[in-house]
N, C-alpha and C positions, 0 to 999 in steps of 0.2 A: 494501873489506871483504876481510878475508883469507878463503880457501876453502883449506882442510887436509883430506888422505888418513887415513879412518879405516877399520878394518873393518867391514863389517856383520856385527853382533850379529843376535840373537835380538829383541832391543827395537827394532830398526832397521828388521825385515823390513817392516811396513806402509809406511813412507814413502815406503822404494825402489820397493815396489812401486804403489804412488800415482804417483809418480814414471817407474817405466819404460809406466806405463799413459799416461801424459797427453803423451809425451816422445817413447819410442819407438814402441811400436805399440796402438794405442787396441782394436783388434779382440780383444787379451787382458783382461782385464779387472782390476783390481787384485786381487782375491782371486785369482784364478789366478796371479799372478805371484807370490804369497805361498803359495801353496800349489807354486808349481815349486822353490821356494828351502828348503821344510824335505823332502830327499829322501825315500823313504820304507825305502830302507837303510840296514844299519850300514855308516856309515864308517869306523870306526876301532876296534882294542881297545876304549878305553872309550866307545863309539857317537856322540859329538859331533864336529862338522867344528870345524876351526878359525876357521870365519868364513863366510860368506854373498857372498864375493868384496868389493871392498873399492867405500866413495864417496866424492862429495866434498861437505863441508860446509858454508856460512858460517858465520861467528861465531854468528852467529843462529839459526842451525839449520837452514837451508833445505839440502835438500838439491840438487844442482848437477848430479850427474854418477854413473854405478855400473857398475861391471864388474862382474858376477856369478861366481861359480863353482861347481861342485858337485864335490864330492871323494867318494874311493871308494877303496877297499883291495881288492885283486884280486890272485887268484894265478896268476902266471907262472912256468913249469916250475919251482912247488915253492916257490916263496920269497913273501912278502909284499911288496906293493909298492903303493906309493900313487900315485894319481893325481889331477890336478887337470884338471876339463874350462875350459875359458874360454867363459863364458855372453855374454849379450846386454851389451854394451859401449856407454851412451847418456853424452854428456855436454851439457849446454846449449852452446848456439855463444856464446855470451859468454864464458863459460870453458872452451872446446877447449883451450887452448893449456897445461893442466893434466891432458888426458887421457893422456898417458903417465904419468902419476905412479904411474897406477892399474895401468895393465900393470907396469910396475917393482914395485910393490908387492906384486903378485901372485908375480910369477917371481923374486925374490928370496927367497920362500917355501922353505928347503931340501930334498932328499929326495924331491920331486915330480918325475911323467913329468907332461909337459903337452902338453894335447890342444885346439883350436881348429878343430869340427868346423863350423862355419856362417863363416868370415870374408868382412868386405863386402871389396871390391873394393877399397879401401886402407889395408885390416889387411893383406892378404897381402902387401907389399912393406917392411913394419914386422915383420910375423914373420918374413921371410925373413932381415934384417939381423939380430934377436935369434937367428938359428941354429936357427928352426924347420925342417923338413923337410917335404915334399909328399908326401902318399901320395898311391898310383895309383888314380883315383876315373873312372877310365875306364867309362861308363854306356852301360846299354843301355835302349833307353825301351822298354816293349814293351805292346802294345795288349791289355787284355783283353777275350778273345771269348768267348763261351757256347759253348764247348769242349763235343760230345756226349759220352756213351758212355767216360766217364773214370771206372776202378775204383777210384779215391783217394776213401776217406771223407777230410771237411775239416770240420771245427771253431773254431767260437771260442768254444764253450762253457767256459766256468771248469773248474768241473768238471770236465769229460773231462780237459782238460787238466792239473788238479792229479793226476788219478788216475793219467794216462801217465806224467807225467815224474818222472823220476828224478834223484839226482846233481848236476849242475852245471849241467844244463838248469833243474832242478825251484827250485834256488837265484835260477837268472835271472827262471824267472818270479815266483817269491815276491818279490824283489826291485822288479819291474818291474810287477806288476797292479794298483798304485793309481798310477799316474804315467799324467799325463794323454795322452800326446801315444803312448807306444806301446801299439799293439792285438796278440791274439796270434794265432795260428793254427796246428793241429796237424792234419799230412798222414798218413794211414795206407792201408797196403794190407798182408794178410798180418804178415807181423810186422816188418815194415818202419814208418817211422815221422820226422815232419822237425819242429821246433817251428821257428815263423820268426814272428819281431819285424818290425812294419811301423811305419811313422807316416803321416798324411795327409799332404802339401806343397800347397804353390803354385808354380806359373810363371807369372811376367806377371801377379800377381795372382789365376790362378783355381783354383781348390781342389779339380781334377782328378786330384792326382798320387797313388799309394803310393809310398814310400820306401824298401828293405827295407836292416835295420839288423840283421839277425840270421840266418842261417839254422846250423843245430844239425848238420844232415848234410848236406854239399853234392851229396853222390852221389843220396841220394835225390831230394834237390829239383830235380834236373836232372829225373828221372823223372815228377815230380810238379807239374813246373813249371805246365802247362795248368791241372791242377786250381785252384791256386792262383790262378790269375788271371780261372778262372770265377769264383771264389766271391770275390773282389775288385769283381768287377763284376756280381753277384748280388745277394749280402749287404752289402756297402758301399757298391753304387751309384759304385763307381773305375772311371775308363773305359780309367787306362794306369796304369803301372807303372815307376818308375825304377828297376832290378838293378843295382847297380854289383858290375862280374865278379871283385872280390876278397872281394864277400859270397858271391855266390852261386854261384860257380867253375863259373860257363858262361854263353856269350850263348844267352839262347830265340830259337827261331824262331817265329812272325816278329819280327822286333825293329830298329830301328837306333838306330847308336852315336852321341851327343849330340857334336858337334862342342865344346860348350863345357863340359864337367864343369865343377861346381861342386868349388871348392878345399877340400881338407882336409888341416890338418898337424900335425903333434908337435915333441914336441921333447925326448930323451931322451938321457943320456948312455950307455946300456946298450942298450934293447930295441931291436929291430929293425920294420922292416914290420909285417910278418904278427906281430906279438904288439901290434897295437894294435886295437881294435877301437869301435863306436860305442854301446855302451849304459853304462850306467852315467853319462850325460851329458845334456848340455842337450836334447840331440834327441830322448830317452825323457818329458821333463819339462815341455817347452813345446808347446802346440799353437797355432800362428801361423797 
């Protein structure tokens, strides 16, 4: 039976997500993977993505195989620029040998910077040959402790936080308050002030981790670091904290550096390092 690379549509979304529920990780549940796959930002001028990342089909209709993606228009010094994140990538082991169809498919896509912020362990030797690039995801685990006597009010109240932010903060979080996977948080002291985007994780299976995917002022959050990781392990019940030092542009004390950072890469004819960043993607949208 022939299996053919088709886009996921709009009409599609259910099966894949049936599909990456039974396939890839059973703990998401199929509505959630259908609800990670229609973002809840404008993508585009006329606000439709091109596609849901692309699968594979039989004749029949069964679907086989789905690389996801979520697309996003974002402005870097001043110009419009699209981007394309590479989501959860599951194909059946009877027809692996059809899973690059799906990355070709993808990265053939003109116009796109593309981002692969979760790759297993032998995607990254496949995105190295396609001329992805590694960014520096050099992590600092840091333990959160009930920190006394810390003048930082901390919030995760909506509210507050729609009322504080402003600008291009105020954008990220209108963008990013109904997507499952990132929580928010807003640091003040004086008229001082940090929003920072977290997601829960796992390591080894257990559901201890924060992730931080966003910090808005890094000067402050150095200041206000403690607070944040009380109210981690107050209000979320997080016992530690993953910082990787190009979010949050300093290691806390006390903290040590993960011998194995998990790999993150791009792949862009233009931007550099430091003008990629982690929202607007799979890790804002899937809670694993």
């Amino acid at each position: 039976m022939a299996v053919r690379v088709h886009p996921i549509t709009g009409a599609d979304v259910s099966a894949v997500a049936r599909f990456l529920h039974s396939e890839l990780n059973q703990r998401v549940p199929a509505d959630a993977w259908a609800r990670a796959m229609s973002v809840p930002w404008k993508v585009s001028a006329d606000g439709d993505p091109p596609n849901h990342g692309f699968m594979l089909r039989t004749d029949d209709g069964e679907v086989v195989g789905a690389y996801l993606a979520f697309y996003s228009e974002r402005e870097i010094d001043g110009r419009a620029e699209r981007f394309c994140n590479l989501g959860a990538w599951c194909v059946r082991e009877e027809h692996r040998f059809h899973s690059l169809r799906l990355l070709k498919a993808l990265l053939a896509q003109d116009g796109y910077h593309f981002t692969d912020l979760s790759p297993s362990g032998n995607v990254v030797p496949i995105n190295s040959r396609l001329k992805f690039e590694f960014l520096d995801t050099t992590t600092a685990l840091v333990p959160n402790l009930p920190w006394p006597g810390l003048p930082w009010r901390v919030t995760s109240d909506p509210a507050v936080i729609g009322r504080t932010l402003t600008g291009r903060d105020r954008a990220i979080w209108t963008d990013h308050r109904a997507t499952a996977a990132a929580k928010h948080v807003l640091l003040r002291a004086g008229g001082e002030h940090c929003y920072v985007v977290f997601r829960k994780d796992r390591r080894k299976g257990l559901p201890l981790f924060a992730s931080v995917l966003h910090v808005s002022n890094p000067a402050v959050f150095r200041k206000a670091a403690r607070a944040f990781s009380r109210h981690l392990l107050v209000r979320h019940g997080i016992p530690a904290t993953l910082m990787e030092l190009r979010v949050t542009g300093h290691r806390p004390w006390p903290s040590r550096l993960l011998a194995s950072p998990r790999r993150k890469m791009f792949r862009s004819d233009k931007l550099a390092h430091d003008q990629i960043d982690y929202l607007y993607s799979e890790l804002a949208c899937v809670a694993w």
